[in-house]
MMTF fields as JSON, N, C-alpha, C and O atoms, coordinates in Angstrom:
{
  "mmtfVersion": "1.0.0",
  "mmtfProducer": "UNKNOWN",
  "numBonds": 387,
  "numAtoms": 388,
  "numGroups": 97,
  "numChains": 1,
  "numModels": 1,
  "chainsPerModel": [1],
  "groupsPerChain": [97],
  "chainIdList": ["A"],
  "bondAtomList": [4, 2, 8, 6, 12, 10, 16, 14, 20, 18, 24, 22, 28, 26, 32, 30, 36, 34, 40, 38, 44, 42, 48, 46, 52, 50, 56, 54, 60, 58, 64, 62, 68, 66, 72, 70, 76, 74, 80, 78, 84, 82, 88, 86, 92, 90, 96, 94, 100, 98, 104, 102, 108, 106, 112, 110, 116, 114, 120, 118, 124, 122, 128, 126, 132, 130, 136, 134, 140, 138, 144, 142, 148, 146, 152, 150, 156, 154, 160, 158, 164, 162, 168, 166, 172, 170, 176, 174, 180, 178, 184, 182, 188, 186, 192, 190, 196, 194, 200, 198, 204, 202, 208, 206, 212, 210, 216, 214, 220, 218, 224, 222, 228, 226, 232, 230, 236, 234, 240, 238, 244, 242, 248, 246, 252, 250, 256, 254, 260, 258, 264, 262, 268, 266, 272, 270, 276, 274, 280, 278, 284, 282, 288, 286, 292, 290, 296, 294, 300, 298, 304, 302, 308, 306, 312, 310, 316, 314, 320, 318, 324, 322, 328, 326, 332, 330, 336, 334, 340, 338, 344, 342, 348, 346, 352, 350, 356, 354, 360, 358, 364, 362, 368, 366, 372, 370, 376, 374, 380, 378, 384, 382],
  "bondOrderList": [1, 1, 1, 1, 1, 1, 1, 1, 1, 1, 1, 1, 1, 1, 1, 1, 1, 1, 1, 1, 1, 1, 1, 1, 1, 1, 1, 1, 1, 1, 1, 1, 1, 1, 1, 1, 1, 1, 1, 1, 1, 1, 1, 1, 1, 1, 1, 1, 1, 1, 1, 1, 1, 1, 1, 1, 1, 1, 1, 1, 1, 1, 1, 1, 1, 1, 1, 1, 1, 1, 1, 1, 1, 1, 1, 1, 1, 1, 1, 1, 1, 1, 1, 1, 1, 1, 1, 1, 1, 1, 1, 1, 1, 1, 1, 1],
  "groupList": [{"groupName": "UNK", "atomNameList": ["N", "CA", "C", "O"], "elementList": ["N", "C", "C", "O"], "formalChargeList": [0, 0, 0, 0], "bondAtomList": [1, 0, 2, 1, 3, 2], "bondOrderList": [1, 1, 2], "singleLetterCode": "X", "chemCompType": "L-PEPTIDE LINKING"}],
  "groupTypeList": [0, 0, 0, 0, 0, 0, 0, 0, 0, 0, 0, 0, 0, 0, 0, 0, 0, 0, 0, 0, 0, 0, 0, 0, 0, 0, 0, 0, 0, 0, 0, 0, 0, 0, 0, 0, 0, 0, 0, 0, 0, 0, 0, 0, 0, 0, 0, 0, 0, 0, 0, 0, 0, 0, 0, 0, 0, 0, 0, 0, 0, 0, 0, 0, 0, 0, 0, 0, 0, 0, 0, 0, 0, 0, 0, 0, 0, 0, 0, 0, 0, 0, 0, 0, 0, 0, 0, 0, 0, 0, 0, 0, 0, 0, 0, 0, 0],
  "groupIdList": [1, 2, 3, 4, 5, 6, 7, 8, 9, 10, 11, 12, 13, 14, 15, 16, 17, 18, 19, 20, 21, 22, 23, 24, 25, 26, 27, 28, 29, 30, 31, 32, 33, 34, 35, 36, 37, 38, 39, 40, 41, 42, 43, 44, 45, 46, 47, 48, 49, 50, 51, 52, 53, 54, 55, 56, 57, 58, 59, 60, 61, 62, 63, 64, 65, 66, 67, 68, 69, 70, 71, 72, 73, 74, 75, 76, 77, 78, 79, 80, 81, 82, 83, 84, 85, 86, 87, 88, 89, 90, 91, 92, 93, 94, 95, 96, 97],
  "secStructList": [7, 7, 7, 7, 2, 2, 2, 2, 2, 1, 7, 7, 6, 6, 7, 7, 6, 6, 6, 6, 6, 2, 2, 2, 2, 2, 2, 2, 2, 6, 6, 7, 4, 4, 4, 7, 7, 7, 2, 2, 2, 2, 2, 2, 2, 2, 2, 2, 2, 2, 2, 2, 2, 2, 2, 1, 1, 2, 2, 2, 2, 2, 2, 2, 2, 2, 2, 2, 2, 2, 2, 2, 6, 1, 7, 7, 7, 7, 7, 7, 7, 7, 7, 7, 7, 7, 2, 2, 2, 2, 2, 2, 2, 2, 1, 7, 7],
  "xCoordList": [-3.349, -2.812, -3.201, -4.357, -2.227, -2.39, -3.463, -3.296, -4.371, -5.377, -4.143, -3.044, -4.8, -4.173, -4.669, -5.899, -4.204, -4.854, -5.639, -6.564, -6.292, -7.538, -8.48, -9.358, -8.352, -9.406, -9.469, -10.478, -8.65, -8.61, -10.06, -11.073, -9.858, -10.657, -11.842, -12.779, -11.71, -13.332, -12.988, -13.598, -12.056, -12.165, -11.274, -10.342, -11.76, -10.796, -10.083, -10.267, -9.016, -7.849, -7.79, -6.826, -9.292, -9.357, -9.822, -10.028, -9.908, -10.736, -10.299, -9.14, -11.002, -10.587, -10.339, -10.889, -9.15, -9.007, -10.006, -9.914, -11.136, -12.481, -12.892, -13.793, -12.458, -13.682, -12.868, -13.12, -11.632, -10.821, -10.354, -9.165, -10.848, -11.061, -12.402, -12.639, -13.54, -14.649, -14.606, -14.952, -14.065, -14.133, -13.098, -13.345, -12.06, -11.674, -12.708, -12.779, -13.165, -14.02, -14.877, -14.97, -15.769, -16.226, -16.045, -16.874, -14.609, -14.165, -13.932, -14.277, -12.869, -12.319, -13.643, -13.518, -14.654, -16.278, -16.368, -16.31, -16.564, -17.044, -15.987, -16.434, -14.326, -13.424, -13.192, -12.347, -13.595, -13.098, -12.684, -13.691, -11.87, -11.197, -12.488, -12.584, -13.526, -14.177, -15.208, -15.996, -15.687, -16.851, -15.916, -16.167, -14.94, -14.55, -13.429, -12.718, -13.033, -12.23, -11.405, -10.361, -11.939, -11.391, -9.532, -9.37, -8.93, -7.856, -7.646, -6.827, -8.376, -8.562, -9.417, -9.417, -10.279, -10.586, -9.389, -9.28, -8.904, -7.681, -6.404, -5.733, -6.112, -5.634, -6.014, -5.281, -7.301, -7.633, -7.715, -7.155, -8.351, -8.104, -6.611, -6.373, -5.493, -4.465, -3.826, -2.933, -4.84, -4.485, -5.077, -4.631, -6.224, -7.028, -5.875, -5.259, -5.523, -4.666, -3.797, -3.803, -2.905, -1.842, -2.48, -2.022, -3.515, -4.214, -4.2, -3.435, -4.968, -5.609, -4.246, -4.226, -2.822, -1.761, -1.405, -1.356, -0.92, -0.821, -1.473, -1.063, -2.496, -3.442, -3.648, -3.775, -3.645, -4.099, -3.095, -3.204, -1.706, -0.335, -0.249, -0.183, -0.208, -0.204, 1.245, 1.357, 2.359, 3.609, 3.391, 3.318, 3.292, 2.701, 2.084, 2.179, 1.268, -0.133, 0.823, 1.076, 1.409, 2.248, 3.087, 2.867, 3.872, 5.062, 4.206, 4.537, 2.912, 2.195, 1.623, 1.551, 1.526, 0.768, 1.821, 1.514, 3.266, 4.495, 4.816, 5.149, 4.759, 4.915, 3.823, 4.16, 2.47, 1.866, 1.551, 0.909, 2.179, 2.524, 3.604, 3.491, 4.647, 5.716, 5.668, 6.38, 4.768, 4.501, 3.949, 4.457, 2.603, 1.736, 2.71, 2.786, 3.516, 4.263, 2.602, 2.377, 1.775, 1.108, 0.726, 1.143, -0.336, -0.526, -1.536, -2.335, -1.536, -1.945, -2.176, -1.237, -3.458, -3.006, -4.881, -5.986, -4.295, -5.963, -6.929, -6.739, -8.093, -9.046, -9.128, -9.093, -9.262, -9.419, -10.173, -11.335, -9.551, -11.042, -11.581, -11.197, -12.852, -14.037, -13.465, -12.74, -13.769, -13.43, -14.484, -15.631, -14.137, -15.015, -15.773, -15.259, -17.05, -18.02, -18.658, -19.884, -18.324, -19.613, -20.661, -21.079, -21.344, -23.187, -23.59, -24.701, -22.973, -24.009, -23.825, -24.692, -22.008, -22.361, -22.785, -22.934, -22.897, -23.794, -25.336, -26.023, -25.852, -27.249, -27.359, -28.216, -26.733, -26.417, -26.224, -26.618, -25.637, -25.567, -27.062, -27.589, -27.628, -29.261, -30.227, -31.221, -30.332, -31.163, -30.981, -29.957, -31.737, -31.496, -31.241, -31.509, -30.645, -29.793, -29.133, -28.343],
  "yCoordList": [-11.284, -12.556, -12.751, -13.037, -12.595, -13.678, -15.002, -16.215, -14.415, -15.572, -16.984, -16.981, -17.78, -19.283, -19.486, -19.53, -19.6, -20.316, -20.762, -20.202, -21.792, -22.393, -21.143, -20.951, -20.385, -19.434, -18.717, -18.811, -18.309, -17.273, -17.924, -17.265, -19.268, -19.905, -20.437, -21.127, -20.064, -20.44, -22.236, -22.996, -22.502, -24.116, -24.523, -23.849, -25.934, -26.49, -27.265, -27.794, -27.499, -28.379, -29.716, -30.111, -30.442, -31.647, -31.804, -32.828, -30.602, -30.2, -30.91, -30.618, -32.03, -32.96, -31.447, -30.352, -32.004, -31.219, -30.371, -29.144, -31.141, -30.503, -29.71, -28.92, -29.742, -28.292, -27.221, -26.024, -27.947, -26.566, -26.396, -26.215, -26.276, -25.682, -25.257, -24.178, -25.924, -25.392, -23.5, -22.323, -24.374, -22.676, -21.563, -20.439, -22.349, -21.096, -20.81, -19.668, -21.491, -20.915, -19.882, -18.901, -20.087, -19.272, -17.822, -16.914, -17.786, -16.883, -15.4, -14.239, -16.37, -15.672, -15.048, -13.922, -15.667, -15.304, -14.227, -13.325, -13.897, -13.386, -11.489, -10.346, -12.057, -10.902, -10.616, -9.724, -10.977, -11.243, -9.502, -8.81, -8.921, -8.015, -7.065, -5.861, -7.889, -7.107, -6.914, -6.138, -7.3, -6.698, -6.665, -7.657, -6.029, -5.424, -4.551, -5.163, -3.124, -2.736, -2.248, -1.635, -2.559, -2.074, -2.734, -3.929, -2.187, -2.469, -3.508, -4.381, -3.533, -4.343, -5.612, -6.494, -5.838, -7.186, -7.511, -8.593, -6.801, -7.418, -7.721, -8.643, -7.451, -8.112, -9.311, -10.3, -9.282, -10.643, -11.327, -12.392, -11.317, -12.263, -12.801, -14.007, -11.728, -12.274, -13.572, -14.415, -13.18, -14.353, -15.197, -16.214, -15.359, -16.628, -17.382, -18.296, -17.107, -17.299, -18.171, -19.373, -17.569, -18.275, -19.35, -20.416, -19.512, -20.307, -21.471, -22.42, -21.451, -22.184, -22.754, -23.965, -22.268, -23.06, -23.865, -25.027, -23.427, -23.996, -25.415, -26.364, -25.127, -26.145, -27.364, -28.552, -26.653, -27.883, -28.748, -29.616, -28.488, -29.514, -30.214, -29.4, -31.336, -32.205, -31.708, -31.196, -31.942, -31.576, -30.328, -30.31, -29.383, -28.092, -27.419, -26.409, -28.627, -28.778, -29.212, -28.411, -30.225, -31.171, -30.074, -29.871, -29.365, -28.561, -27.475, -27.314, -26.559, -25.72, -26.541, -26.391, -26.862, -27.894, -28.112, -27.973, -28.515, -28.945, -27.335, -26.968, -26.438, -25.158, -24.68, -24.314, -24.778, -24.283, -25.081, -24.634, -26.23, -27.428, -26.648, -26.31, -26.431, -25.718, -24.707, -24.602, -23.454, -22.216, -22.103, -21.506, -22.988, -23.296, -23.717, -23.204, -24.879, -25.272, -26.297, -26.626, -26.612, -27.672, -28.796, -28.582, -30.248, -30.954, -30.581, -31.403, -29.222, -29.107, -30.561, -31.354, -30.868, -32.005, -31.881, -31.593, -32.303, -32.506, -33.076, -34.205, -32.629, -33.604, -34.616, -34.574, -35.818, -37.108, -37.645, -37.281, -38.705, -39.052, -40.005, -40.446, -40.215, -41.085, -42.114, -42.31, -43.105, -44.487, -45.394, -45.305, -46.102, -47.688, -47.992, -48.462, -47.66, -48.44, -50.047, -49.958, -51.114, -52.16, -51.88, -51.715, -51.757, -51.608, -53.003, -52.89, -54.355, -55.57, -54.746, -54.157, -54.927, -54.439, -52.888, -52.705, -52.281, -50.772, -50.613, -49.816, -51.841, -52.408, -53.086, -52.665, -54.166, -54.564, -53.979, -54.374, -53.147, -52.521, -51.903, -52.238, -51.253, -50.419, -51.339, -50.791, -52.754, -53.628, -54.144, -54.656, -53.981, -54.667, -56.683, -57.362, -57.144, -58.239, -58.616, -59.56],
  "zCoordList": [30.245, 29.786, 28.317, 28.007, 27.421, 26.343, 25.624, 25.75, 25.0, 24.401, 23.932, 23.377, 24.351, 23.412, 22.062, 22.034, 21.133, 19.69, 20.106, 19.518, 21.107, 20.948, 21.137, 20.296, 22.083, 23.015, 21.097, 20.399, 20.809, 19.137, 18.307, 18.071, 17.981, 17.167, 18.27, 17.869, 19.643, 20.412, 20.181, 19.429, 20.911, 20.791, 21.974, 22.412, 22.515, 23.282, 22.815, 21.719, 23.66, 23.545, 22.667, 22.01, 22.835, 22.121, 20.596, 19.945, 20.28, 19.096, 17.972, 17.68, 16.98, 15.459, 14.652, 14.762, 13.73, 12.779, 12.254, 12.246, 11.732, 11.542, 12.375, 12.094, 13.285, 14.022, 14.115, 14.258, 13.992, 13.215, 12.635, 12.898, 11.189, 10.007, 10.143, 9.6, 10.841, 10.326, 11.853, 11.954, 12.419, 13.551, 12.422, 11.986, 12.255, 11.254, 9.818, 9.364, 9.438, 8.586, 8.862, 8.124, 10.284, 10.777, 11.128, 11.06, 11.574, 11.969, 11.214, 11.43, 9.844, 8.916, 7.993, 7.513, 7.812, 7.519, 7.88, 7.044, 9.422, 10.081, 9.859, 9.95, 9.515, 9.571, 8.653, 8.725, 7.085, 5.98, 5.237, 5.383, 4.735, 4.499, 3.872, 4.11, 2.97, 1.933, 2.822, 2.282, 4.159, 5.133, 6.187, 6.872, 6.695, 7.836, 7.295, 6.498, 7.537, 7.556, 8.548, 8.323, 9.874, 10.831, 11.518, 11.767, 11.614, 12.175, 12.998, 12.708, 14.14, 15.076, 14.758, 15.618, 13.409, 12.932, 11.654, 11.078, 11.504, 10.4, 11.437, 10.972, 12.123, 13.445, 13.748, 13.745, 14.054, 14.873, 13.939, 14.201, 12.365, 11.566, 11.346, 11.396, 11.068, 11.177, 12.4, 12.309, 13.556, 14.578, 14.387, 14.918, 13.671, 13.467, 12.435, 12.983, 11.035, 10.457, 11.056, 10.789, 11.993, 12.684, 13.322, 12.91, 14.316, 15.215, 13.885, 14.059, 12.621, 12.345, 11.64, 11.86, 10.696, 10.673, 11.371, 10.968, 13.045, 14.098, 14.61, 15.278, 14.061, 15.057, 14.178, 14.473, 12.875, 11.543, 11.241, 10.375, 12.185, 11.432, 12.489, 13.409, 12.933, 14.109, 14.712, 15.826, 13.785, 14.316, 14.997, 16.226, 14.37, 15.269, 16.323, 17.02, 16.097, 17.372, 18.263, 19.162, 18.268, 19.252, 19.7, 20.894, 19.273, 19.845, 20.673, 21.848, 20.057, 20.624, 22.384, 23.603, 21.962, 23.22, 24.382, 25.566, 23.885, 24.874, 25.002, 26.129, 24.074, 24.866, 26.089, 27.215, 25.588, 26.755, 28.375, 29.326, 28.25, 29.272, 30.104, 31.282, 29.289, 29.768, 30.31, 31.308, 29.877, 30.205, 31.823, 32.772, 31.739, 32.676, 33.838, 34.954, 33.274, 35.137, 35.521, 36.685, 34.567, 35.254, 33.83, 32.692, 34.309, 33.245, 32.321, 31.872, 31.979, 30.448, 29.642, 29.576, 29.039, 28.083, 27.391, 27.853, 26.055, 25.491, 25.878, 26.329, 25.862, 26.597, 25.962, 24.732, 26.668, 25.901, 25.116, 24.938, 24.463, 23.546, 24.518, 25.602, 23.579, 24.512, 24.3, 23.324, 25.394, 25.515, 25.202, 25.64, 24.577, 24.152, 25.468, 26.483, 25.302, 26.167, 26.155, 26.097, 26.181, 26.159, 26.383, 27.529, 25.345, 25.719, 26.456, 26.974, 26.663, 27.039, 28.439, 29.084, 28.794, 30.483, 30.908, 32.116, 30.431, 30.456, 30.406, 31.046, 29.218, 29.979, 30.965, 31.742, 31.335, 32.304, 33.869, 34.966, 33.537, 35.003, 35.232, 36.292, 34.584, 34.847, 35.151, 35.628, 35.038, 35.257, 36.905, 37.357, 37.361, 38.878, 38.672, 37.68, 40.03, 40.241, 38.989, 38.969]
}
């Protein structure tokens, strides 16, 4: 099976722009032409490349995402963001009566 752009750049689904750019930073670091010459890391850098176009344009992201929804045949969807907690009733609840 086929890596996903996220699995390429080591990230999940919910990932802020920032963590990917900074995973592609990492990556491309890690494959960069002038310390790897091997075939198979100028490859995978080339997929990081794509991953990190992909992922960094919302429009993009959005269509990548309705493709792999589609692919799957299930609800694929980003993990969510965190939700607004009230701290009064969240202390509240830990205190007995």
């Amino acid at each position: 099976m086929a890596r996903t752009l996220y699995e390429i750049l080591g990230l999940t689904p919910g990932a802020s722009l920032a963590v990917v750019k900074q995973a592609f930073e990492e990556v491309s670091a890690k494959l960069e032409p002038r310390t790897s010459v091997s075939t198979e890391d100028r490859n995978e850098l080339t997929a990081a490349k794509e991953a990190y176009r992909t992922l960094s344009s919302p429009e993009r992201r959005a269509a990548y995402d309705a493709s792999l929804i589609a692919a799957s045949g299930s609800a694929y969807q980003r993990a969510p963001y965190p939700t607004y907690v009230d701290r009064n009733s969240w202390f509240d609840s830990l205190l007995p009566g």
